[in-house]
ZAMARGU-4260 file (C-alpha; in steps of 0.2 Angstrom, whole numbers, plus 5000, padded with zeros to 4 digits):
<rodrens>
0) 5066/4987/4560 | 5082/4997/4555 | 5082/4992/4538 | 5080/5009/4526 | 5075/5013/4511
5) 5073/5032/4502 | 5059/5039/4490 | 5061/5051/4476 | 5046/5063/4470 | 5044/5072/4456
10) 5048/5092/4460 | 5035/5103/4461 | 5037/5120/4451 | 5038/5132/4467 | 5046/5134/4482
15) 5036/5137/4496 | 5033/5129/4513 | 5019/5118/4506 | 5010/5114/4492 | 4996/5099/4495
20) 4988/5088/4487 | 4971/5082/4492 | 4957/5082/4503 | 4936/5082/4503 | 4929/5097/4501
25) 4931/5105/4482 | 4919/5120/4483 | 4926/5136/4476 | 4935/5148/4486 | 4927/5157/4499
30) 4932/5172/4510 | 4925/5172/4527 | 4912/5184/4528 | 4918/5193/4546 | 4935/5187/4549
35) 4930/5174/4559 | 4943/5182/4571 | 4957/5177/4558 | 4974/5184/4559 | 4971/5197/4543
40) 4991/5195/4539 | 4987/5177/4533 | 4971/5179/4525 | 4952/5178/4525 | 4949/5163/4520
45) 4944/5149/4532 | 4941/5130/4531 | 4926/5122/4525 | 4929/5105/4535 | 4915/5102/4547
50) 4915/5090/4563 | 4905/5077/4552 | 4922/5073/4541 | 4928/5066/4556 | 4911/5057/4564
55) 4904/5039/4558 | 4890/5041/4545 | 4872/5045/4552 | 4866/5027/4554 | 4878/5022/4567
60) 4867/5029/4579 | 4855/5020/4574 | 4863/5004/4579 | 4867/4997/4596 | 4885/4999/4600
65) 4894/4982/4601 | 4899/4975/4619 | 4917/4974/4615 | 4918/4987/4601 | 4917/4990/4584
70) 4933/4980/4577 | 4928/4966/4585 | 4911/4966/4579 | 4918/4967/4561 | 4931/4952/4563
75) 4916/4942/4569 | 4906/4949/4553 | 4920/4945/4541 | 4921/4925/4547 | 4900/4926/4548
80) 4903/4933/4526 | 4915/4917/4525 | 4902/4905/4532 | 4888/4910/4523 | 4895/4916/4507
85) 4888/4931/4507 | 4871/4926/4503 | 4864/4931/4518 | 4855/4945/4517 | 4857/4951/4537
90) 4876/4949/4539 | 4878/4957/4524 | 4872/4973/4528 | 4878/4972/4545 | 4895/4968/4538
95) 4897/4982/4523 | 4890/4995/4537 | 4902/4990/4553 | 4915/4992/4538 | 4908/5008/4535
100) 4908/5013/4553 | 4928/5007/4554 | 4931/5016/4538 | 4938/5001/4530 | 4934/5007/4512
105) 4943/4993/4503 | 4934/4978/4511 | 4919/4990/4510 | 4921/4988/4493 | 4925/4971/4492
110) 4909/4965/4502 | 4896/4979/4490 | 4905/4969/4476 | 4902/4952/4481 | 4886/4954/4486
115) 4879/4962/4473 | 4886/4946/4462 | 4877/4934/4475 | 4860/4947/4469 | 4862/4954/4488
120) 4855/4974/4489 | 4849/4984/4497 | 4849/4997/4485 | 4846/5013/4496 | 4860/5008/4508
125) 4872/5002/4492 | 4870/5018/4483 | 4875/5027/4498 | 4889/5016/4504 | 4895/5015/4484
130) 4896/5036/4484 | 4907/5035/4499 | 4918/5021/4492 | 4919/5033/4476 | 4920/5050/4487
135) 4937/5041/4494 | 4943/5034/4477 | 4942/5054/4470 | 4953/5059/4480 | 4971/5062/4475
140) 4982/5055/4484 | 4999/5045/4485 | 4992/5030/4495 | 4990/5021/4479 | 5006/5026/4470
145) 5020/5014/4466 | 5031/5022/4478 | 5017/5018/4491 | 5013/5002/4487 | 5034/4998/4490
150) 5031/5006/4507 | 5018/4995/4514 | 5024/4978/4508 | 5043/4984/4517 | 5034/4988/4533
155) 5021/4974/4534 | 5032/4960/4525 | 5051/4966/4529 | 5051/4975/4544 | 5055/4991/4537
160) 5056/5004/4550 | 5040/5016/4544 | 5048/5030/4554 | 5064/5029/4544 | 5057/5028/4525
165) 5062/5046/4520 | 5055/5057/4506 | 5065/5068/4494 | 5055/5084/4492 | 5056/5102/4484
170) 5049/5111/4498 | 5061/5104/4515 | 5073/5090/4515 | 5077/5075/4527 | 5057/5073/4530
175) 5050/5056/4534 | 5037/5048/4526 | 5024/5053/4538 | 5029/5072/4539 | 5028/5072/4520
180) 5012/5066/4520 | 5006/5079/4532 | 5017/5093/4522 | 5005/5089/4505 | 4992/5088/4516
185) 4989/5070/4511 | 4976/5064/4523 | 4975/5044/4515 | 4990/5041/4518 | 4994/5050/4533
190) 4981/5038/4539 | 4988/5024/4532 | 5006/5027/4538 | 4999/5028/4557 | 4990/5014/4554
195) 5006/5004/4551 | 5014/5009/4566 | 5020/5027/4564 | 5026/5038/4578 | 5016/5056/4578
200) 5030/5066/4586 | 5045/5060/4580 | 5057/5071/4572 | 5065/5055/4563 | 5080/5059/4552
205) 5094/5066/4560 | 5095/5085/4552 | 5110/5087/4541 | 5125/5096/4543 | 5121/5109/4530
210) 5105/5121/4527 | 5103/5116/4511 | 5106/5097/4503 | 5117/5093/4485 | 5099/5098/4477
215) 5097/5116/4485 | 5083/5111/4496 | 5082/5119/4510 | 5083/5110/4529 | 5065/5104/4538
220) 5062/5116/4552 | 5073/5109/4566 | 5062/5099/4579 | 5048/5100/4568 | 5035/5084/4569
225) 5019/5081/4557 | 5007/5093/4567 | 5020/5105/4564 | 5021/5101/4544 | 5003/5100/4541
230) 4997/5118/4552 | 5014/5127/4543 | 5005/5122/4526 | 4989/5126/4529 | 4995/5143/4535
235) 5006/5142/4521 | 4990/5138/4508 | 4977/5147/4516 | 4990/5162/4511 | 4991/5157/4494
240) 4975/5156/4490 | 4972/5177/4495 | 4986/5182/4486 | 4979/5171/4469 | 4963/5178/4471
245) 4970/5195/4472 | 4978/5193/4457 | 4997/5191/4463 | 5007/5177/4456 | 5002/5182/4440
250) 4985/5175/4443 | 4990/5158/4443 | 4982/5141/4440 | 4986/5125/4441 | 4990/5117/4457
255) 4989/5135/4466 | 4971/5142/4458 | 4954/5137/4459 | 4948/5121/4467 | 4966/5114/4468
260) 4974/5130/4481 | 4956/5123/4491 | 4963/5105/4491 | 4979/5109/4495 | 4972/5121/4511
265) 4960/5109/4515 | 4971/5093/4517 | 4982/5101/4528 | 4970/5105/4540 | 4961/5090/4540
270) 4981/5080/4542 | 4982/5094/4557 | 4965/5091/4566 | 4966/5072/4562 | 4983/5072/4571
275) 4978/5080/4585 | 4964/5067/4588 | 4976/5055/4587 | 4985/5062/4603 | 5001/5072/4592
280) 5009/5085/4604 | 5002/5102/4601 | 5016/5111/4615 | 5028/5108/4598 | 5037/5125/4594
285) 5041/5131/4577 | 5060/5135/4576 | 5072/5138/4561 | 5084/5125/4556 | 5102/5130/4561
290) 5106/5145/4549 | 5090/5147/4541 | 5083/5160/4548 | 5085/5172/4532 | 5082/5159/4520
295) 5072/5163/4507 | 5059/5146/4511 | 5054/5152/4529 | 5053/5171/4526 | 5033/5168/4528
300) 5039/5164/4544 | 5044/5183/4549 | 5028/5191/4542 | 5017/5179/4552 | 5032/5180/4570
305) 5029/5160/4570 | 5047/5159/4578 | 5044/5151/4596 | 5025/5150/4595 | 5018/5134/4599
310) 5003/5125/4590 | 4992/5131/4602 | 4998/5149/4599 | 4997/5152/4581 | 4979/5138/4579
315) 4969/5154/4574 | 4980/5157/4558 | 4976/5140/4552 | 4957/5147/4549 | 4948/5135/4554
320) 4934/5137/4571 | 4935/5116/4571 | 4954/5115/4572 | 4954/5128/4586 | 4941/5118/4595
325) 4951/5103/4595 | 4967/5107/4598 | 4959/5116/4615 | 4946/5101/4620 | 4963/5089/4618
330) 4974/5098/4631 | 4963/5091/4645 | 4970/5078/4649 | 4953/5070/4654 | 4946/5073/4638
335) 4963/5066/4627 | 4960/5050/4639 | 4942/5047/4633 | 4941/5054/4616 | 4957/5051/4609
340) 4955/5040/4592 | 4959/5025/4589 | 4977/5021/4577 | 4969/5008/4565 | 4961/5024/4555
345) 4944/5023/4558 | 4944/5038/4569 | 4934/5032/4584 | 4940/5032/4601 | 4949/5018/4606
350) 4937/5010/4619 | 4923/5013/4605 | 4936/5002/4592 | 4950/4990/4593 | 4949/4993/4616
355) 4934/4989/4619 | 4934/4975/4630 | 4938/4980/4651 | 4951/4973/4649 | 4958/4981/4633
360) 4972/4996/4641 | 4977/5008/4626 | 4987/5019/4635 | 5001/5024/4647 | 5006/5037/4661
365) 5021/5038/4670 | 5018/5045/4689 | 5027/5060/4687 | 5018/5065/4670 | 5000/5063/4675
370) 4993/5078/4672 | 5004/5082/4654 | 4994/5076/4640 | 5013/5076/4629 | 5018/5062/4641
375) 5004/5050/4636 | 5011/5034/4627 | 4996/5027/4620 | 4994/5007/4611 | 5004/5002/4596
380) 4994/5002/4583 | 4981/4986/4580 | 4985/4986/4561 | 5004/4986/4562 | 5015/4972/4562
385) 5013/4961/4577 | 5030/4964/4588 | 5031/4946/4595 | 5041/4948/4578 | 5052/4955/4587
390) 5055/4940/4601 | 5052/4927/4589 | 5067/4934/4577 | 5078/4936/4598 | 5073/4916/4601
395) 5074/4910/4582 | 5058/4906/4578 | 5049/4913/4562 | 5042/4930/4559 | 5020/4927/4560
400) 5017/4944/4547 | 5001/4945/4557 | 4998/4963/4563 | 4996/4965/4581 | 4976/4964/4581
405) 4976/4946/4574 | 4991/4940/4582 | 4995/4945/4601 | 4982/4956/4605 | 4971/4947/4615
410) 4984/4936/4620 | 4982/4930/4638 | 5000/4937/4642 | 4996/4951/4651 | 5010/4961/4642
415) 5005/4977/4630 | 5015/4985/4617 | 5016/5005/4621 | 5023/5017/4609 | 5033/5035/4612
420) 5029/5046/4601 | 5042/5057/4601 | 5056/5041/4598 | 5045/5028/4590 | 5052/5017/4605
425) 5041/5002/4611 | 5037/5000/4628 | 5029/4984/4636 | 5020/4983/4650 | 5020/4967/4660
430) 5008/4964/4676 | 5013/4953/4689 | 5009/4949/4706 | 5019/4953/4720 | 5020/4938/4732
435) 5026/4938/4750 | 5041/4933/4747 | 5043/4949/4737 | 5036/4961/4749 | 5048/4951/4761
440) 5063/4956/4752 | 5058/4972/4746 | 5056/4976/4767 | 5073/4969/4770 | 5082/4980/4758
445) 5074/4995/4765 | 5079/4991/4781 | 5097/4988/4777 | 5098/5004/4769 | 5090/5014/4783
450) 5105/5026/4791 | 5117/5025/4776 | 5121/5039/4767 | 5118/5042/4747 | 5136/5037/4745
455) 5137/5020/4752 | 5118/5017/4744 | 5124/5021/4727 | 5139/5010/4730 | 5128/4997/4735
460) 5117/4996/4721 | 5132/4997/4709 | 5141/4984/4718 | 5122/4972/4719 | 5119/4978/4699
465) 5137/4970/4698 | 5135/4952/4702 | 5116/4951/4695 | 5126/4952/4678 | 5133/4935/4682
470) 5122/4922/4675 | 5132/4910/4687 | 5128/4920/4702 | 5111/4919/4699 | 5110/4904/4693
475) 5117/4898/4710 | 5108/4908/4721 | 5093/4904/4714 | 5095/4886/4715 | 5101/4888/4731
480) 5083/4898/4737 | 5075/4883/4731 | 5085/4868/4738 | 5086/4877/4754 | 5067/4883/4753
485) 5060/4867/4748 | 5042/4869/4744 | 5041/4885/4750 | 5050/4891/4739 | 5045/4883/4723
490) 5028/4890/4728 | 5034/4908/4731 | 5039/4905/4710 | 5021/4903/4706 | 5018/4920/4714
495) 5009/4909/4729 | 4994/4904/4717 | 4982/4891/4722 | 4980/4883/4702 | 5000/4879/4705
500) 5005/4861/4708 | 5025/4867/4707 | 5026/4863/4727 | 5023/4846/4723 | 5038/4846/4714
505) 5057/4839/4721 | 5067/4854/4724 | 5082/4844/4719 | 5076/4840/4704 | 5068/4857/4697
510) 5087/4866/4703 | 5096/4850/4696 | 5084/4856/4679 | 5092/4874/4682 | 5109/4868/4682
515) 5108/4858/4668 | 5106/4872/4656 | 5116/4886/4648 | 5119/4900/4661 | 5114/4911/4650
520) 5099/4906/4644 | 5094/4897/4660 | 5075/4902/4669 | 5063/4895/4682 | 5049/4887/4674
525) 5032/4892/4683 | 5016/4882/4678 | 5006/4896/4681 | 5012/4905/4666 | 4999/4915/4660
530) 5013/4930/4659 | 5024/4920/4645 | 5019/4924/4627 | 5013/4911/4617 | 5031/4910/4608
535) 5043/4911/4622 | 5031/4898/4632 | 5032/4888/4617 | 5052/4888/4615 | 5053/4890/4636
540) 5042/4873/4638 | 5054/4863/4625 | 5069/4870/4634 | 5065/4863/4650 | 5060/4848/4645
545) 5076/4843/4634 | 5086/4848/4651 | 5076/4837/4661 | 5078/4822/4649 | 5098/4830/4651
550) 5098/4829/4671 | 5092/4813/4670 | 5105/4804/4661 | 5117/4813/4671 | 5109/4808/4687
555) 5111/4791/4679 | 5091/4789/4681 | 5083/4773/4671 | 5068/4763/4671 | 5053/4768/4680
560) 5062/4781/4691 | 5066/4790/4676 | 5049/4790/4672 | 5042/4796/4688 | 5053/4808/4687
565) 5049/4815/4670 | 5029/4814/4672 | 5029/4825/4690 | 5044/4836/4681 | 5038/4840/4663
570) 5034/4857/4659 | 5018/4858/4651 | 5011/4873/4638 | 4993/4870/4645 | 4988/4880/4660
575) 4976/4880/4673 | 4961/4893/4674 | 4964/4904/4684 | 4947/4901/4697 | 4954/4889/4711
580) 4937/4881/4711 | 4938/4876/4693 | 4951/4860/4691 | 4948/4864/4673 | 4966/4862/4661
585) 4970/4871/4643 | 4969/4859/4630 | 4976/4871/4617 | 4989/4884/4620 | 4984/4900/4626
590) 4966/4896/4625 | 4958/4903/4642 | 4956/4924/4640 | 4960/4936/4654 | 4945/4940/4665
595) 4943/4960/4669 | 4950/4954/4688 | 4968/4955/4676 | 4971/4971/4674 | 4967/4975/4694
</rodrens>
């Protein structure tokens, strides 16, 4: 994901700190009749975007909401499509509107396009479902550029860091792809960009070491993220249009007149509202890049005091009641937790979409940022590129190009992938047992520090820290817990579980194993290995075996001993269910789900 690659645009004819291109609404301009308790310094002129752009269409209510939400509903539509060949009549609608619900337009048109070739229509719902495909398709957007297209396939073929991909622009330089988008107030593929796994908050590039680049353009604010981009240009646009009408800028047309100054005003405010529901950080401050205070580009800045203010501070001057409402309903913390969307683009929250199993987590909180709504990691996206990439690339095995969803998402490993929004790292959450033999040693360190000062603790951990670096001196002391432990100890491995045969195992044999291999890479097989991902399980279980087969020639075991000794000691891929009164194995990797009782 460090790889990098840099798009050029076409520039614009004016300066200012955004000109947009796109979004729904294309009525003419419209001042607010009252003010609608506007900032008059920015304009009259108020946004025309209402709650429905960003609800499912009407006849979602009318159906009953799917047990474990509405992405799964569809994958299960999509293989129903596959098996009937779209000529049943019931799954095809039910397909074309659960695609409708997910606001997955291209497979929306895909499946109104196959069926009415198999004669499949319902033609009040097709005319409908036909407009919106169209509505989407009007648009003007850079999703479908060239320049686009070259994005996606680096991010979902390459493992292009989407967070890195810059864009040169007129207006700021050294913006990211997804700040750009949010800057024109291009809403598609804003969208499309998160979907792939972009982080909200990230300030990305690193800023420059001069205001202004070889071209002129001028330095993106400093700290600035998308929310920031998109609420600056719809301040920015929202101006535009009051001057136009008033006849300043010589009256002008084009991309600033008529409908287009609307587009440009509206896209912004949907990127900014749309961003917010997404769970961007709202506390962000506008600040002047190093040196720019005076600079032609952010003199709008002064007139409207934007220096220091927050999101939250300057949300009346963007001009819309809706982006107010939302960027106040989304500082509770309660109500970001249960409303927040979900990252695949279909603006649902997430345990209404890709989350909607019990045991589906989609987000994060450390202790001691509980009650700060900026501190909230929530799930990588569904849609991106399946991280186990990630591992697979770490123990050499090939790359799957699944994204998440398809690929690890519901796999039984009891490990999620987090994102920070703020550094695009990923954070994975691993749940584990703590067994007695834990709890034992976690009591004896605390009594062995009792008295000490926070000198000789410090010097402690440093000097323990030390030695754990030494694959040989764990390696040894690890085979050493489990000669000396014998079967207790091989069963403290297996977290103490009940479905775990490892006690029936020779301790000499499973630390003779340990030995056998690379310090480095050397590990303690468990049985019970839920945990594992299927790829490391996979390279883990043909590891161990290979160093089996290896202790036993050097044991100098043949005949039927060896082979006693390979059947108890293989390690196996299969594992038990969980329920110790089912004696039931796996026949296929990974093939048991996680029960609720796994995320307790």
């Amino acid at each position: 994901r460090n790889k990098y690659i840099q798009i050029s645009r076409a520039p614009t004819t004016l300066q200012l700190s955004t000109m947009g291109k796109k979004s729904r609404s294309s009525k003419q301009l419209k001042p607010a009749k009252n003010g609608g308790g506007r900032a008059p310094s920015v304009s009259g002129y108020t946004s025309n975007l209402t709650a429905s752009s960003f609800s499912p269409p009407s006849f979602a209510a009318e159906l009953p909401p799917p047990a474990e939400g509405w992405a799964r509903e569809l994958r299960k539509l999509e293989k129903e499509l596959q098996n009937t060949r779209y000529q049943d009549a019931a799954v095809v609608m039910s397909a074309a509107k659960v695609a409708r619900i997910m606001r997955q337009f291209d497979l929306l048109e895909k499946i109104l396009a196959k069926a009415a070739a198999k004669g499949v229509v319902d033609q009040e719902l097709w005319t409908q479902l036909n407009e919106d495909v169209s509505a989407i398709k009007r648009v003007n957007t850079s999703v479908r550029s060239d320049s686009m297209k070259q994005i996606i396939h680096g991010v979902m073929k390459e493992g292009i860091n989407v967070d890195i991909v810059s864009f040169e622009d007129t207006t700021f330089s050294g913006m990211n792809c997804l700040q750009f988008a949010t800057l024109r107030g291009d809403v598609q593929m804003m969208e499309q960009l998160i979907k792939m796994g972009a982080a909200l908050d990230i300030e990305a590039l690193p800023p420059p070491s001069d205001l202004a680049n070889h071209t002129g353009v001028v330095m993106k604010p400093k700290g600035c993220t998308a929310l920031l981009l998109a609420v600056n240009g719809a301040i920015t646009s929202r101006n535009i249009m009051s001057i136009v009408a008033n006849g300043g800028m010589g009256g002008m047309g084009g991309m600033f007149g008529g409908n287009q100054a609307r587009e440009s005003y509206e896209g912004c405010v949907e990127c900014a509202i749309q961003l917010v529901r997404l769970g961007a950080d709202t506390s962000v401050t506008f600040q002047f890049p190093p040196g720019g205070k005076n600079h032609p580009i952010y003199q709008s800045w002064h007139v409207w005091k934007l220096e220091g203010k927050s999101i939250r501070d300057v949300a009346t001057l963007v001009g819309s009641d809706l982006f107010e409402k939302t960027v106040e309903e989304f500082s509770a913390m309660e109500h970001q937790l249960e409303n927040v969307n979900c990252r695949c683009g279909s603006r649902l929250p997430w345990k209404q979409c890709h989350a909607g199993k019990p045991t589906d987590p989609y987000y994060l909180t450390d202790k001691d940022d509980e009650k700060d709504v900026s501190k909230i990691k929530w799930r990588y996206s569904p849609m991106a590129p399946c991280h186990c990439n990630t591992s697979n690339s770490r123990l050499g095995l090939p790359e799957t190009k699944k994204i998440y969803f398809k690929c690890c998402w519901d796999e039984t490993a009891h490990r999620e992938y987090y994102q920070c929004d703020k550094t695009s790292e990923i954070r994975v959450m691993a749940r584990t047992a703590v067994t007695p033999m834990q709890r034992e040693a976690m009591h004896f360190m605390q009594e062995m520090l009792k008295g000490k000062s926070e000198d000789e603790i410090n010097a402690l951990m440093e000097s323990t820290q030390q030695m754990m670096k030494d694959p040989k001196f764990l390696i040894a002391n690890r085979c050493k817990i489990v000669r000396e432990g014998g079967a207790v100890a091989l069963k403290a491995i297996a977290s103490d579980n009940p479905c775990s045969k490892l006690s029936s195992w020779d301790p000499e044999v499973y630390a003779g194993v340990m030995e056998t291999m690379d310090a480095n890479l050397s590990f303690q097989w468990n049985d019970v290995h839920w945990a594992l991902p299927k790829a490391e399980l996979l390279k883990w279980t043909e590891e161990w075996n290979e160093a089996l087969e290896q202790y036993c020639d050097n044991a100098g075991l043949t005949g039927s001993e060896r082979e006693d000794v390979i059947k108890l000691h293989t390690a196996s891929p299969f594992a038990p269910c969980g329920n110790v009164k089912c004696c039931k194995m796996e026949t296929s990797v990974k093939q048991y789900s996680r029960c609720s009782k796994c995320l307790n």
